[in-house]
C-alpha positions as CSV (number, residue, x, y, z in Angstrom):
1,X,0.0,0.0,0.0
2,X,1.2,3.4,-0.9
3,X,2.3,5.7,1.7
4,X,0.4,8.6,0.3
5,X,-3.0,6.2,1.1
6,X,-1.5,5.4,5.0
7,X,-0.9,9.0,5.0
8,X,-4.8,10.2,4.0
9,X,-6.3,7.4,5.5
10,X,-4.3,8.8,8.9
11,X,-5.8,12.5,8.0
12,X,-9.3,10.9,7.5
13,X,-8.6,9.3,11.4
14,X,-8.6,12.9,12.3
15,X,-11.6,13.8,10.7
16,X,-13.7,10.7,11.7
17,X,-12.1,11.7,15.8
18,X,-12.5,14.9,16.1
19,X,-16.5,14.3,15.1
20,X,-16.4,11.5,18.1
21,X,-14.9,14.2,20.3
22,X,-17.3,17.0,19.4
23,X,-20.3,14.9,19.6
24,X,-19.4,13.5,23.1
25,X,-18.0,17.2,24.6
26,X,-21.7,18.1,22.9
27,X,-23.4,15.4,25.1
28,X,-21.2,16.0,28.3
29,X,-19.2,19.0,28.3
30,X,-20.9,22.6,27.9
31,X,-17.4,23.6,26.6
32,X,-15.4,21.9,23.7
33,X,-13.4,19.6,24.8
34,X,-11.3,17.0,22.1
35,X,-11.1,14.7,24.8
36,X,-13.5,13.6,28.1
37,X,-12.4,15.3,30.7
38,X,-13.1,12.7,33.0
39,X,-10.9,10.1,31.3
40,X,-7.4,9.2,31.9
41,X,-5.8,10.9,29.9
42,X,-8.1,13.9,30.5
43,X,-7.8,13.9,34.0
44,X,-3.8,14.4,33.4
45,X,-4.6,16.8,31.5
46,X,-6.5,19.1,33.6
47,X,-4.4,18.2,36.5
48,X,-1.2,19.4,35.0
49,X,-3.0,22.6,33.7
50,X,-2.2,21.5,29.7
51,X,-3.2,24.1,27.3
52,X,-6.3,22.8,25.3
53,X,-4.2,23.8,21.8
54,X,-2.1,20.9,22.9
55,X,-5.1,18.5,24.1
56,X,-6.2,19.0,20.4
57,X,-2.9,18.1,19.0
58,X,-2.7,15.3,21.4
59,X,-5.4,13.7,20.1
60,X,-5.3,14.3,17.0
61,X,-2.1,12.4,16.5
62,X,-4.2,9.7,18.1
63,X,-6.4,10.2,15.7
64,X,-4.4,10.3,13.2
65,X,-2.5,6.5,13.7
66,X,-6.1,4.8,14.4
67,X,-7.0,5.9,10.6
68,X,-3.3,5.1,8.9
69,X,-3.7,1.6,11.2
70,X,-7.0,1.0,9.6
71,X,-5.9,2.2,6.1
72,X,-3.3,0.0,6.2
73,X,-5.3,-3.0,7.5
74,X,-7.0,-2.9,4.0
75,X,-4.6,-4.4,2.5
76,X,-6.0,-8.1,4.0
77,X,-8.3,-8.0,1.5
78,X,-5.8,-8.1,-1.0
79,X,-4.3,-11.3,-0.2
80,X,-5.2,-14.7,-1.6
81,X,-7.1,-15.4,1.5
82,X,-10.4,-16.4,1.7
83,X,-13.1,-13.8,2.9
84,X,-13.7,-15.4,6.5
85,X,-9.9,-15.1,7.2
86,X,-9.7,-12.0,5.5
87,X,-12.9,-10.4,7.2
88,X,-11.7,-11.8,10.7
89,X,-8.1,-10.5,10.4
90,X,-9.8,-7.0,9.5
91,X,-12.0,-7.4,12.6
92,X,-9.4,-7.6,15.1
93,X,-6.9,-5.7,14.1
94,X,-9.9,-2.9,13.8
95,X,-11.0,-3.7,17.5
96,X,-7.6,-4.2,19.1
97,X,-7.1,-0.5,17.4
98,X,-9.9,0.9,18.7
99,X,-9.6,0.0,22.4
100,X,-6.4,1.5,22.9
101,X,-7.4,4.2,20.8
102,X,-10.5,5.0,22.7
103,X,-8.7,5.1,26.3
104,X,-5.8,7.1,24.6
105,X,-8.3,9.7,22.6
106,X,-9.9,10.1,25.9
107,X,-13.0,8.7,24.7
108,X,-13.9,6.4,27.7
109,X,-14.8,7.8,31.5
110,X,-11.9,6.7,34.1
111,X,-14.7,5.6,36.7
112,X,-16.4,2.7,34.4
113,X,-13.3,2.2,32.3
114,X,-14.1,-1.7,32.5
115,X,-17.3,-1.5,31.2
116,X,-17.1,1.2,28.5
117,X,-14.4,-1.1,26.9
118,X,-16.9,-4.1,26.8
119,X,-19.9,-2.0,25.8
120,X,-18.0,-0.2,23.1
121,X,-16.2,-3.9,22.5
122,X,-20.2,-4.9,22.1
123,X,-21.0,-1.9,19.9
124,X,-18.5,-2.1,17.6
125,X,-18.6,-5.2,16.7
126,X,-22.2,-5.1,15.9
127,X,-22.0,-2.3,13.9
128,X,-18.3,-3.5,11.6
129,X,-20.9,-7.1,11.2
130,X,-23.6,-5.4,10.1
131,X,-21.9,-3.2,7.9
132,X,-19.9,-6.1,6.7
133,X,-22.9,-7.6,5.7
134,X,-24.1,-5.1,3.5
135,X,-21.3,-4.4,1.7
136,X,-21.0,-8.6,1.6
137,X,-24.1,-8.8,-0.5
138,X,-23.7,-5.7,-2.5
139,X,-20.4,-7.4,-3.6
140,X,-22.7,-10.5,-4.3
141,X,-25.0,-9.0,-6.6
142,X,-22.6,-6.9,-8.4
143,X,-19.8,-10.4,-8.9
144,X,-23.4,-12.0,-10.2
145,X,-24.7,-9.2,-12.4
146,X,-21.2,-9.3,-14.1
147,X,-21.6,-12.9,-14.2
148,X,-24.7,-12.8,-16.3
149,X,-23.4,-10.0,-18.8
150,X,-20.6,-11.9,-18.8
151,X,-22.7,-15.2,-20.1
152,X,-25.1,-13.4,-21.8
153,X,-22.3,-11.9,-24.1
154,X,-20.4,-15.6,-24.6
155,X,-23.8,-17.3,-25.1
156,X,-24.5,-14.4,-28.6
């Protein structure tokens, strides 16, 4: 995979974050926030008196490698391998991304750490099969409608 693809996959991480952030510091912060400030990583934060500038750019290198890592992860489905193996290694490098990511990005409250991680562990997954299976049988009809053109055009 090209760099330049790592590279605007990482910059579409940053995009795809900084919506998470803003929708969350919408739901639970009257001020913007890129980060919970009840987190980990937020409670440093406010404890050592950071700058919110450097919050932001804080997470939005995090951001930024949880989009080049998932980029890059893309290139399973260019192997030889069948779409179980290749959907499955997608899957869990996607997940074990996100969980760090999401304690990092200061997505995730410090108090129910343990259960955020399961319920987002829960969410996500049923969302990347769902979404899986969409795009699973829009693949299928498209490999069948090619198919047919395909015998209909060695059959005349």
């Amino acid at each position: 995979m090209k760099a330049t693809k790592i590279i605007l996959s990482g910059f579409g991480g940053i995009f795809i974050g900084l919506g998470i952030s803003m929708l969350i510091s919408y739901l639970k912060i009257p001020n913007y926030l890129p980060l919970d400030p009840k987190s980990h990583v937020g409670l440093f934060f406010m404890n050592h008196h950071i700058h919110p500038s450097i919050m932001m750019l804080y997470c939005m290198f995090i951001w930024f490698i949880f989009g080049a890592v998932l980029g890059y992860s893309q290139v399973i489905f260019q192997k030889d391998w069948s779409i179980l193996k290749s959907s499955l290694s997608h899957y869990l490098i996607a997940i074990t991304t996100l969980i760090p990511v999401s304690i990092l990005a200061g997505w995730l409250p410090a108090a129910t750490l343990v259960g955020t991680i399961l319920s987002i562990g829960v969410e996500f997954s049923l969302v990347y099969f769902i979404v899986w299976g969409l795009l699973y049988l829009s693949t299928k009809r498209k490999i069948e409608t090619i198919n047919r053109q395909l015998q209909d055009k060695n059959n005349t």
